[in-house]
MARKOLTOR-416576 format. One record per residue (C-alpha): residue in three letters; z, y, x. Coordinates in steps of 0.25 Angstrom, whole numbers, padded with zeros to 4 digits, always signed. Example, Ala and Ser with C-alpha at 12.3 -4.5 7.8 and 13.67 -1.06 7.14 Angstrom:
BEGIN
ALA+0031-0018+0049/SER+0029-0004+0055/
This chain:
BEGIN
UNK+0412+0481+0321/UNK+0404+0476+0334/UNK+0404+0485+0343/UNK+0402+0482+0360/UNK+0414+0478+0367/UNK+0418+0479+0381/UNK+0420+0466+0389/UNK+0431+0456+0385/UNK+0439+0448+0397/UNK+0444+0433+0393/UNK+0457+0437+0402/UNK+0464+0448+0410/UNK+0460+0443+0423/UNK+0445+0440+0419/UNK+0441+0455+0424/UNK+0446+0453+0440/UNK+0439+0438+0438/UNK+0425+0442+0434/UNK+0424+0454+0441/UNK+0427+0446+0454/UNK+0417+0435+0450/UNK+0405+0444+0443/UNK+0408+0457+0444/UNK+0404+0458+0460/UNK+0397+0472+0463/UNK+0386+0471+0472/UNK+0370+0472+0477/UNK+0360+0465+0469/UNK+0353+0455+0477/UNK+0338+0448+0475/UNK+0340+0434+0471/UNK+0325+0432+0471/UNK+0317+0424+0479/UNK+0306+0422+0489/UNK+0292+0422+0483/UNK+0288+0414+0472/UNK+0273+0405+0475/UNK+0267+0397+0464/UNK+0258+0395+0453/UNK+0253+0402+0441/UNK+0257+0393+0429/UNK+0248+0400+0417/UNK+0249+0401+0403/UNK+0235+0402+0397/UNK+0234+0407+0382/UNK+0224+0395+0374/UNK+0210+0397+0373/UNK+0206+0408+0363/UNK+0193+0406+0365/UNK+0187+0417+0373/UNK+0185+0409+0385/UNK+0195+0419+0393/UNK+0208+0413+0398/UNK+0221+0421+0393/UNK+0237+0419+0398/UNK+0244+0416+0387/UNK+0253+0428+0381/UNK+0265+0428+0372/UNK+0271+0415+0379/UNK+0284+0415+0370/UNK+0299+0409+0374/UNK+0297+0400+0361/UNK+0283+0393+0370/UNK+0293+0396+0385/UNK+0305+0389+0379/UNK+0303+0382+0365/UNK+0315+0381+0355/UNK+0318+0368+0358/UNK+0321+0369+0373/UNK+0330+0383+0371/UNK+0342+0374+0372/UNK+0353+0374+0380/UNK+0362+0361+0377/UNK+0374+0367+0390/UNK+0377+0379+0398/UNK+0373+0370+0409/UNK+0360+0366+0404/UNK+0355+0379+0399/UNK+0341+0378+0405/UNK+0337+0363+0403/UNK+0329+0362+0391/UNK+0322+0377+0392/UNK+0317+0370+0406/UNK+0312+0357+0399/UNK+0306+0366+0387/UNK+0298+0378+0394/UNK+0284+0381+0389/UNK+0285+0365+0381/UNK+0277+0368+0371/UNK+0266+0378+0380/UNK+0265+0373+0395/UNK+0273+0359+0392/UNK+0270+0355+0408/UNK+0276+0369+0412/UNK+0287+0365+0419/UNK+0279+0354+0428/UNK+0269+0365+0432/UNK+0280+0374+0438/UNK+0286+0365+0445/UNK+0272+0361+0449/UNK+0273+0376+0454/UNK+0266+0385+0444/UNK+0278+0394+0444/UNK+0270+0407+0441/UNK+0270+0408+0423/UNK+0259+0414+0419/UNK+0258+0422+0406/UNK+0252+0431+0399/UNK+0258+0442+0390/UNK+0271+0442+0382/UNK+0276+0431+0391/UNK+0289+0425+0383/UNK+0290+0433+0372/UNK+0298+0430+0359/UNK+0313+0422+0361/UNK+0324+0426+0370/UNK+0323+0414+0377/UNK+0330+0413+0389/UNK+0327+0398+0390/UNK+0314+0402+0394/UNK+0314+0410+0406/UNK+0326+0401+0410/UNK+0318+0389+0407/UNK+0305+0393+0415/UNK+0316+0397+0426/UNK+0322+0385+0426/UNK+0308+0376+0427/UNK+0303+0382+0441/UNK+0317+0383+0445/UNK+0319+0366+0443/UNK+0308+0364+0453/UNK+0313+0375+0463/UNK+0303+0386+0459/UNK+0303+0399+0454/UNK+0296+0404+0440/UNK+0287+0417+0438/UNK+0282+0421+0425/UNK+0271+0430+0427/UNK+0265+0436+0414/UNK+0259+0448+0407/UNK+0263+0461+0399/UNK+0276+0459+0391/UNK+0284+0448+0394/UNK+0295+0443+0382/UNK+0307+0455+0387/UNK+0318+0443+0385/UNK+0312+0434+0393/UNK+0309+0444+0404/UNK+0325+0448+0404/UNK+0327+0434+0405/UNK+0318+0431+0416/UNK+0325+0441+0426/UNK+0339+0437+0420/UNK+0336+0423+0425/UNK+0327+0426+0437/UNK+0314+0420+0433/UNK+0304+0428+0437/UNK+0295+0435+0427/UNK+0282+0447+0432/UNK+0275+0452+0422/UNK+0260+0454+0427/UNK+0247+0455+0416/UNK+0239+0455+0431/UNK+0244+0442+0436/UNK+0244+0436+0422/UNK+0231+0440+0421/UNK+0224+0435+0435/UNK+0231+0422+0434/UNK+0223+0409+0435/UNK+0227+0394+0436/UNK+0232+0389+0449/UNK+0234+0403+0453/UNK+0245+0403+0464/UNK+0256+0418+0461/UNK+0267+0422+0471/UNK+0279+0431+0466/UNK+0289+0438+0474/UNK+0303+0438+0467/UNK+0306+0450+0475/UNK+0295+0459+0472/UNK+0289+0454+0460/UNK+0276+0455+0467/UNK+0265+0444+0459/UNK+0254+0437+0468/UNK+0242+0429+0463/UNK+0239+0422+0476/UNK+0229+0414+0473/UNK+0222+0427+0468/UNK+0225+0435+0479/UNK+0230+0446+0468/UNK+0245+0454+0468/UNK+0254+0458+0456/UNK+0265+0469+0452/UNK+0273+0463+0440/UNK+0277+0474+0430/UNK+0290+0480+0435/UNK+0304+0476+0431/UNK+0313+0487+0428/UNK+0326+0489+0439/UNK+0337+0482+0432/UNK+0326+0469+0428/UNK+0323+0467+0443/UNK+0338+0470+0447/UNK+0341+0459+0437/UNK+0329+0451+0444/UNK+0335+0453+0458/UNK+0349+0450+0455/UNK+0348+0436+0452/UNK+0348+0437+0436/UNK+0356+0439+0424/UNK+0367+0432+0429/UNK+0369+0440+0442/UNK+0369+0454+0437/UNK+0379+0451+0425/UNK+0390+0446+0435/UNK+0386+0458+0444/UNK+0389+0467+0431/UNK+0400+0459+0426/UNK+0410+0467+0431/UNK+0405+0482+0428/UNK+0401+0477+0414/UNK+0416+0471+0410/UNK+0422+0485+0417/UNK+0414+0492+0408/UNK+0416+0497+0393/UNK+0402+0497+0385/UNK+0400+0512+0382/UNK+0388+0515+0370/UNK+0384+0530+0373/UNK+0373+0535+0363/UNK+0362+0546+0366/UNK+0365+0558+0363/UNK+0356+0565+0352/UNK+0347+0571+0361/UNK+0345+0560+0371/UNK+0344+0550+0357/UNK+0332+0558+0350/UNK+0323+0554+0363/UNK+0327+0539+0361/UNK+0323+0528+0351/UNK+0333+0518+0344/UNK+0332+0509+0356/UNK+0334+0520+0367/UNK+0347+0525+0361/UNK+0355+0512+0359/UNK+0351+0507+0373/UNK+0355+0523+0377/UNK+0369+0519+0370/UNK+0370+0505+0376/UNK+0367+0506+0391/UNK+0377+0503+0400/UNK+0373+0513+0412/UNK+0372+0528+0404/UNK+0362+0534+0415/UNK+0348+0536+0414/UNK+0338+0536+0403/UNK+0335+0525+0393/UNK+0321+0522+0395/UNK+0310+0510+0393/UNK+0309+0503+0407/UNK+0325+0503+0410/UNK+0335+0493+0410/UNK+0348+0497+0405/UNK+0362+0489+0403/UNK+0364+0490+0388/UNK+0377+0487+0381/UNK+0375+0477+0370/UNK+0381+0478+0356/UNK+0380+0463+0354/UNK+0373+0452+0362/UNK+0369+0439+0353/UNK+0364+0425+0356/UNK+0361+0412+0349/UNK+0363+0401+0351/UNK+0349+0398+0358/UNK+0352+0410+0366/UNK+0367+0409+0370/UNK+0369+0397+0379/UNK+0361+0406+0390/UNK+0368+0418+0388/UNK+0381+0411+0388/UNK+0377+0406+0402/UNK+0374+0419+0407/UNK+0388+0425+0401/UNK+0395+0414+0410/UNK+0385+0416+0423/UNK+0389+0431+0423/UNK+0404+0429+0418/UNK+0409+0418+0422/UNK+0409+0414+0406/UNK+0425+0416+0402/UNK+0430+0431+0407/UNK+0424+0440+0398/UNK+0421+0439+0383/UNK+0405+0438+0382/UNK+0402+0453+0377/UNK+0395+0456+0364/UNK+0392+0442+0362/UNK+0387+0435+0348/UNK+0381+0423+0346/UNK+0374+0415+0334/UNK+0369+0401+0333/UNK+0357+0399+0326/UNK+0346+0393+0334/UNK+0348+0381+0338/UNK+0361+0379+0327/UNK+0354+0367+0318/UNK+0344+0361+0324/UNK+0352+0347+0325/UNK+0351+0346+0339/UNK+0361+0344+0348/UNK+0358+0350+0359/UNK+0357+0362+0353/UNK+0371+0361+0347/UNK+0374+0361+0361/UNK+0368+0374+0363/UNK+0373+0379+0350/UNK+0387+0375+0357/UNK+0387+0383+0370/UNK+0384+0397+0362/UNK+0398+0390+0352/UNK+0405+0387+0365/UNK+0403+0401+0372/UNK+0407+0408+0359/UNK+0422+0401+0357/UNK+0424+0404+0372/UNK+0422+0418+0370/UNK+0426+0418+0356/UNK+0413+0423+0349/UNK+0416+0423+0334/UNK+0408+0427+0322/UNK+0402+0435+0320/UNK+0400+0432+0335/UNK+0397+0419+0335/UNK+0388+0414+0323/UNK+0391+0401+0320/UNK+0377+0391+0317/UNK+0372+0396+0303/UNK+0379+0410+0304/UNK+0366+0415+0306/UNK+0355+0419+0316/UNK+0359+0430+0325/UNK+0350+0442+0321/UNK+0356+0439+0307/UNK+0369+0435+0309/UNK+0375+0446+0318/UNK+0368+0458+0310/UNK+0376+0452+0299/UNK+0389+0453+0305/UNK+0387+0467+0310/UNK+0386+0464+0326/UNK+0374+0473+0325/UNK+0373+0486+0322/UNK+0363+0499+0323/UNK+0363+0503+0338/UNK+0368+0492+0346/UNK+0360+0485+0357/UNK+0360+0470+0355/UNK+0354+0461+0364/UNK+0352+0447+0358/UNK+0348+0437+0367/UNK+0340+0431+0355/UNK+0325+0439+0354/UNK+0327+0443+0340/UNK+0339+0450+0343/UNK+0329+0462+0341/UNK+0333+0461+0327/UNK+0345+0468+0329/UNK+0335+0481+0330/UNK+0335+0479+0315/UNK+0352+0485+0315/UNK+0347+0495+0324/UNK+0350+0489+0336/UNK+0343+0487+0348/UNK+0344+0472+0349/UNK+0334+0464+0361/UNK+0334+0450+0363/UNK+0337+0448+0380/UNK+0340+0433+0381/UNK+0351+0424+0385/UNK+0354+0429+0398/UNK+0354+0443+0395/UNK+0364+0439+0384/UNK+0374+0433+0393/UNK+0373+0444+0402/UNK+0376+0453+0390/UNK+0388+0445+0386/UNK+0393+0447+0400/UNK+0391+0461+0403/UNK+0390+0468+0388/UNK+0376+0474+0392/UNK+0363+0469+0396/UNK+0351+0474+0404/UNK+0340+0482+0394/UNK+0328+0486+0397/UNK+0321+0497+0386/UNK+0308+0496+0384/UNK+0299+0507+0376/UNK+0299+0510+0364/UNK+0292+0508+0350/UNK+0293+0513+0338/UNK+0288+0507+0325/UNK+0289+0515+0312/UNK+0288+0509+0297/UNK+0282+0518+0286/UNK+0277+0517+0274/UNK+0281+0509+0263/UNK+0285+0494+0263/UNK+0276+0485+0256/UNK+0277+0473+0246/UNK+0283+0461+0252/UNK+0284+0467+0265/UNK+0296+0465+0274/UNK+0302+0466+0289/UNK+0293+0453+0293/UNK+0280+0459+0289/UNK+0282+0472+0295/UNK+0286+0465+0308/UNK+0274+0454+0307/UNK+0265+0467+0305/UNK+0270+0474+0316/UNK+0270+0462+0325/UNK+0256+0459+0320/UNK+0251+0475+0325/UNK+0258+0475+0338/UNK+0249+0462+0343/UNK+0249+0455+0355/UNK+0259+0467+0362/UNK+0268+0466+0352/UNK+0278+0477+0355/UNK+0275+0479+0369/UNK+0290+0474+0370/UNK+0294+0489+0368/UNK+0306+0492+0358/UNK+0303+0495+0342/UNK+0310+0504+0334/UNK+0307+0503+0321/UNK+0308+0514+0310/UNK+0309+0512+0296/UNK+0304+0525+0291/UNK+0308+0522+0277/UNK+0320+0513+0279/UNK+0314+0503+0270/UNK+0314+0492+0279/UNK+0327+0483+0276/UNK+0336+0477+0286/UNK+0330+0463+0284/UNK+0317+0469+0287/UNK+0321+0477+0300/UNK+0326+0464+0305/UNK+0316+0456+0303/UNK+0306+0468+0311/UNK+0316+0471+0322/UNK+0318+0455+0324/UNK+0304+0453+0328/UNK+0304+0464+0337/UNK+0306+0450+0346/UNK+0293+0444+0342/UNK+0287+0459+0343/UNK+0291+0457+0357/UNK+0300+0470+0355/UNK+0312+0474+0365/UNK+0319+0479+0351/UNK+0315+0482+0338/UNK+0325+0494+0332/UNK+0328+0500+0317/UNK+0336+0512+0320/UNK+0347+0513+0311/UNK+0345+0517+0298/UNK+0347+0517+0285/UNK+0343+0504+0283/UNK+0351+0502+0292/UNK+0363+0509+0287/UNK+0361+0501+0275/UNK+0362+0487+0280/UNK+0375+0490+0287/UNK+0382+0496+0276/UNK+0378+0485+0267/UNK+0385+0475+0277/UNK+0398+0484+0276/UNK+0394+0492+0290/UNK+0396+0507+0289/UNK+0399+0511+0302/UNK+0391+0509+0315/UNK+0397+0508+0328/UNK+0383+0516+0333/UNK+0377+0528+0330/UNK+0363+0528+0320/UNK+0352+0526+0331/UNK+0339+0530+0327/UNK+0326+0536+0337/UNK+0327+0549+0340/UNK+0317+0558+0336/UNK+0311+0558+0350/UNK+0310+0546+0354/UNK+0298+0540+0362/UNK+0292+0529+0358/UNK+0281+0521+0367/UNK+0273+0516+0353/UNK+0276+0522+0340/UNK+0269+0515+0329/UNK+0271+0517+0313/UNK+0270+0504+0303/UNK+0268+0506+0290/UNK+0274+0498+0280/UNK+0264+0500+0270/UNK+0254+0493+0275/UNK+0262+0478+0280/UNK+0259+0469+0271/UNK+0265+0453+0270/UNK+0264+0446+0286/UNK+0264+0433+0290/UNK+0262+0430+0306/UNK+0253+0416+0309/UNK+0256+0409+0322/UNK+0261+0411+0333/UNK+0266+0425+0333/UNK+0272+0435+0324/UNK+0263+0446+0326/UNK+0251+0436+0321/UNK+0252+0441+0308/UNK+0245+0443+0294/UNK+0245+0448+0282/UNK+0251+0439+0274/UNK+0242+0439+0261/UNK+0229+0437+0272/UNK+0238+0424+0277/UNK+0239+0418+0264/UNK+0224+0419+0261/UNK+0224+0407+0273/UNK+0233+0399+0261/UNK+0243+0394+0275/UNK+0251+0383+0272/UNK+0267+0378+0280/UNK+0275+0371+0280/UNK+0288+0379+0281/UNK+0293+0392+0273/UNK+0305+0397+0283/UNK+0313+0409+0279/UNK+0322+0417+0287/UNK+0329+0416+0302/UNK+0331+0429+0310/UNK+0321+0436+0306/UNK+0320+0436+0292/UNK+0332+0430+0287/UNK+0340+0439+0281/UNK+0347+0439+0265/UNK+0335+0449+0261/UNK+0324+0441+0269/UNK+0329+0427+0262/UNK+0329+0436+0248/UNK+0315+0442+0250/UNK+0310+0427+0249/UNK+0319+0422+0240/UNK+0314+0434+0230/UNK+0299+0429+0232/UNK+0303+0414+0230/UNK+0310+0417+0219/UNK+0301+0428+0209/UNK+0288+0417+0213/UNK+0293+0408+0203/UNK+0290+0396+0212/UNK+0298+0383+0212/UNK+0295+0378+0224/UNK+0291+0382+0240/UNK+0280+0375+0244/UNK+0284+0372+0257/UNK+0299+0371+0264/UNK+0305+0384+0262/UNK+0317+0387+0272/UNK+0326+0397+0273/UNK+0334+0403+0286/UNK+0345+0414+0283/UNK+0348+0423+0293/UNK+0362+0421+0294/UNK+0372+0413+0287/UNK+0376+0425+0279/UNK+0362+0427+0275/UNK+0365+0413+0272/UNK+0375+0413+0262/UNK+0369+0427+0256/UNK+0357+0420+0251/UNK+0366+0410+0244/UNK+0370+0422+0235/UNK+0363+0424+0222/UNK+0355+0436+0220/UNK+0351+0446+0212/UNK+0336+0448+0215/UNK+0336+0433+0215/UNK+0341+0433+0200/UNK+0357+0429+0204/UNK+0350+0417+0213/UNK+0352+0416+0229/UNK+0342+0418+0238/UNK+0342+0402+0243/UNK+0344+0398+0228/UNK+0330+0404+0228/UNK+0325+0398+0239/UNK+0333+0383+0236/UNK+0327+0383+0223/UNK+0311+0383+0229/UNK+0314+0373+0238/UNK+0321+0382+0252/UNK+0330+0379+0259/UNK+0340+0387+0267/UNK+0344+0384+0282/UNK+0355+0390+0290/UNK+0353+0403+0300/UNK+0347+0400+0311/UNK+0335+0402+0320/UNK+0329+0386+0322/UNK+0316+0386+0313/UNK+0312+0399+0318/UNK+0313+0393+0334/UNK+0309+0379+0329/UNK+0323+0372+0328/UNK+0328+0364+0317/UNK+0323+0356+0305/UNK+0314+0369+0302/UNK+0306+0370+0313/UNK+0291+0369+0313/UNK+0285+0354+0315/UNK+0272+0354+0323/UNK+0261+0357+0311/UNK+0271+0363+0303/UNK+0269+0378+0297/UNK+0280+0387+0292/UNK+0279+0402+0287/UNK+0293+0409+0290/UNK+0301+0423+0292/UNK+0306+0418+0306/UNK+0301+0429+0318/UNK+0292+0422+0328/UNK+0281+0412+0325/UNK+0276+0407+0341/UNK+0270+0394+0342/UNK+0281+0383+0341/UNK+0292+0392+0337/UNK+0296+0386+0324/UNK+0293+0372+0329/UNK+0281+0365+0338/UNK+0269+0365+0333/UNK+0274+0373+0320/UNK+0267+0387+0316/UNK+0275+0398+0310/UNK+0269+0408+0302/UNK+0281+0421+0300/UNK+0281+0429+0288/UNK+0292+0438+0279/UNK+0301+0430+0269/UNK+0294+0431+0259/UNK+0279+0428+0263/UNK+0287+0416+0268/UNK+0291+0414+0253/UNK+0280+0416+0246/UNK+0273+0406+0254/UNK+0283+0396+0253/UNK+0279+0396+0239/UNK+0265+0396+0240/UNK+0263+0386+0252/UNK+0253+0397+0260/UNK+0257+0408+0267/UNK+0258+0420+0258/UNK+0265+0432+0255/UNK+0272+0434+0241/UNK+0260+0440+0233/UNK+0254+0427+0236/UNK+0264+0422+0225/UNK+0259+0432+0215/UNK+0273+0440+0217/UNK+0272+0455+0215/UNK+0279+0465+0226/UNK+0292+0471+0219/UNK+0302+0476+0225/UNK+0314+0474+0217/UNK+0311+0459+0216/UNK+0307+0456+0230/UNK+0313+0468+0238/UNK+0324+0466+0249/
């Protein structure tokens, strides 16, 4: 069973080595520099027609960095084409008007939200950096949390400010001292206190980056054995889910565990793609030296950039490849193209489990929250650091709690609950606070969970969390796991939670989400009265890509008596396994396979991987084009330039396939029962 290891050394002599190169004690010392003079550069939202002018919130890493440009063809040119592709598609002159000396981003709310790209706060580093000067991103109230860890990794300089955001005027000249974080409108004559960084975010800022404090830690993290300590019952019946396996995982045992602090948290696993691995790899050799210790708690899968065609990302592909047989990475490890998309694929081999912490560097490493596990998405550098020292810096937010009742209707499953959700919670979305969810009547299955907790991501969520249960129970037993290397987590009876909301099941109905955001969604049966035709009918990837997802459709293809989709019908399993299980006959399906079912209207099945989801490969959206899927994120230009994604639950996205117009099943004439169409 995995379970967390202590640090492994490529040689006897490798301890004296390191410790002598990285493992120097000593006084944290500023690296930053003397103030920073320019102009604003703003980001205006388009005319709405009030006549008042707004910034533009909700800038996502998808409009900072697009698909395209997240590659990295060498460790040597990591940054190149994320400098050649920052804001292409939304500011395409950008990196002229920095240069020109607008160094001061102006945004609105929810600046870079959405993917762990670590391309992007790298790439808009990197920009100023070319011409000699100095970024500063200066935007409102809840900033993406990956991309702000990611800005103080690197040294890019990031205030939040909704004041300054919200006096800025074109032409406006800003001053920032690195030092004191102090904001100055000059040409405005007004001054500005950012919202405060907590102590270990500004050592981390002062010290010169990521890079810096992981050789400073080096050595006391090799020297030291990972020690998981849980609460005792007393302690544990004041603490949610969350608190108590970050109680469990910290590094240092003093001191409370409370929203607002930074810990250094053990982590049970620390996965990557291979989008997301060449930066982390780079960070492992920055703070290593890159060949005296085996990278700790390490797992990698391709499935982003795996069949696209294109050789320069066969090059990327090749670093994560590279890195893994020098360190001997093996499955289920290292996941070979096809094995499956990493939220899938290492659940299926039993690398996670009920109370571990897993950081992920990918954003929907909150799926893992569906096992019971705390899992955050951190970025690149992060990971690297994790895979260096075993731990990583934490910082708990306040907590959530969201409790289902009431009875689960016809048709529904995990993507309408979490497209309801999203659509209540509006433009705050979660207030990036941590969700624990509660399945009062344990009806909800493990496919469904997943589906919720991944898109904690798009709910802008630290974590989203199911405590162990009996669902939970269930699952593993099925897989052959019966013993746990954790204790059952669940909240204790006291525990405190900032916002306590109940859902009621009884009353979601079918969901689909129009462009361009998840949480703009619908009840399904007012969207089909708007008879909304696509192109594209796409089922599965991470979020909904499971054997019970892929069945779900199937069973509504199949009792509809049609012969034929109407549009291209396209199927993404989740993992290879998956993969092969739908090429079993089944029962339900009266002795025929789930993708014999789908072949015989006219699908067709894909290998597992991410690309159509992010706009890569033959699938992607053309400009004009319109698809209806069960992928998790539908942003302007995500699933292809000029393309428009419209999300929905499996099988809405069949029954539409059939009848051309977005539509949930009863559209068909097909009749809810649950022993033909439960899952």
């Amino acid at each position: 069973m995995h379970t967390i290891q202590p640090v492994r050394f490529k040689s006897s002599g490798a301890v004296s080595q390191m410790t002598a190169a990285n493992g120097l004690p000593g006084i944290v010392s500023s690296s930053l520099g003397d103030s920073i003079r320019g102009h604003g550069l703003i980001f205006w939202a388009p005319d709405d027609g009030s006549g008042e002018r707004r910034k533009l919130d909700a800038i996502d890493t998808d409009q900072i960095t697009p698909a395209a440009d997240c590659v990295s063809e060498s460790l040597d040119t990591l940054d190149e084409r994320w400098k050649a592709g920052t804001f292409r598609y939304l500011m395409p002159d950008f990196r002229a008007r920095v240069h020109a000396g607008q160094v001061f981003v102006i945004a609105g709310d929810r600046f870079a939200i959405g993917s762990s790209r670590e391309m992007s706060p790298a790439g808009l580093k990197a920009v100023a950096e070319e011409a000699g000067l100095e970024l500063v991103i200066v935007c409102g109230q809840n900033m993406g949390d990956i991309f702000r860890r990611n800005a103080f990794n690197l040294g890019l300089h990031v205030v939040q400010c909704p004041e300054a955001v919200a006096d800025a005027s074109d032409g406006d000249v800003f001053a920032f001292n690195p030092q004191t974080r102090a904001l100055a409108n000059e040409t405005q004559q007004k001054s500005y206190t950012p919202v405060p960084l907590t102590e270990k975010e500004e050592e981390i800022r002062c010290s010169g980056g990521i890079f810096a404090v992981g050789r400073r830690e080096l050595g006391e993290a090799s020297a030291t054995t990972p020690l998981i300590e849980w609460p005792d019952p007393e302690r544990a019946r004041r603490m949610t889910t969350t608190e108590q396996i970050i109680w469990a995982h910290r590094v240092d045992k003093a001191g409370e565990v409370e929203p607002g602090r930074t810990f250094r948290v053990y982590a049970d696993l620390l996965p990557a793609s291979d989008g997301t691995a060449p930066f982390a790899i780079h960070t492992f050799n920055q703070i290593t030296g890159g060949d005296w210790i085996f990278p700790r708690q390490a797992a990698i899968a391709n499935d982003h950039f795996v069949f696209t065609r294109q050789a320069a990302d066969d090059r990327q592909t090749t670093i994560g490849r590279d890195f893994a047989c020098q360190h001997g990475l093996e499955k289920p490890y290292y996941a070979n193209p096809g094995d499956g998309i990493f939220h899938f694929y290492f659940p299926e081999q039993g690398l996670v489990l009920p109370g571990q912490f897993i950081p992920g560097a990918d954003s929907h490493s909150r799926a893992y929250g569906a096992y019971g596990a705390v899992g955050v998405g951190v970025g690149s550098t992060t990971l690297g650091f994790g895979w260096s020292t075993g731990y990583i810096y934490f910082t708990l937010v306040r907590q959530r709690r969201i409790i289902f009742s009431g009875c689960l209707q016809p048709w529904i499953s995990g993507k309408d609950i979490v497209l309801e959700l999203l659509r209540r919670w509006g433009a705050q979305q979660s207030q990036g606070m941590s969700v624990e969810f509660i399945d009062a009547d344990c009806q909800l299955p493990m496919a469904y969970r997943n589906t919720i907790a991944n898109m904690m991501a798009e709910g802008e969520a630290m974590n989203g969390i199911f405590a162990q249960d009996s669902v939970t129970d269930a699952w593993y037993s099925a897989k052959g796991v019966n013993m746990l290397p954790y204790p059952a987590v669940r909240p204790g009876p006291d525990a405190v939670y900032a916002i306590d909301e109940e859902l009621s099941l009884a009353n979601i109905t079918t969901m689909i989400a129009k462009p361009f955001s998840p949480g703009n969604a619908f009840p399904a049966e007012e969207v089909a009265r708007e008879r909304i035709t696509f192109d594209k009918a796409l089922i599965g990837s991470c979020t909904n890509g499971s054997y019970e997802d892929l069945l779900s459709a199937a069973l509504v293809l199949r009792e509809s008596g049609a012969t034929r989709a109407v549009t291209d019908l396209v199927v993404f399993p989740g993992s290879g396994g998956v993969g092969q299980q739908i090429e079993q006959p089944d029962p339900r399906l009266g002795g025929d396979s789930v993708a014999d079912v789908f072949r015989a209207l006219g699908g067709q099945i894909r290998q597992s991987w991410c690309g159509p989801c992010f706009g890569q490969g033959p699938d992607a959206l053309g400009r004009g084009q319109r698809a209806i899927t069960t992928f998790n994120r539908n942003w302007q230009n995500r699933m292809g330039l000029g393309g428009e994604g419209y999300l929905a639950s499996p099988a809405v996205v069949a029954s539409s396939a059939l009848l051309g117009y977005m539509a949930p099943p009863g559209e068909l004439g097909l009749i809810w029962d649950p022993d033909r169409f439960g899952v």
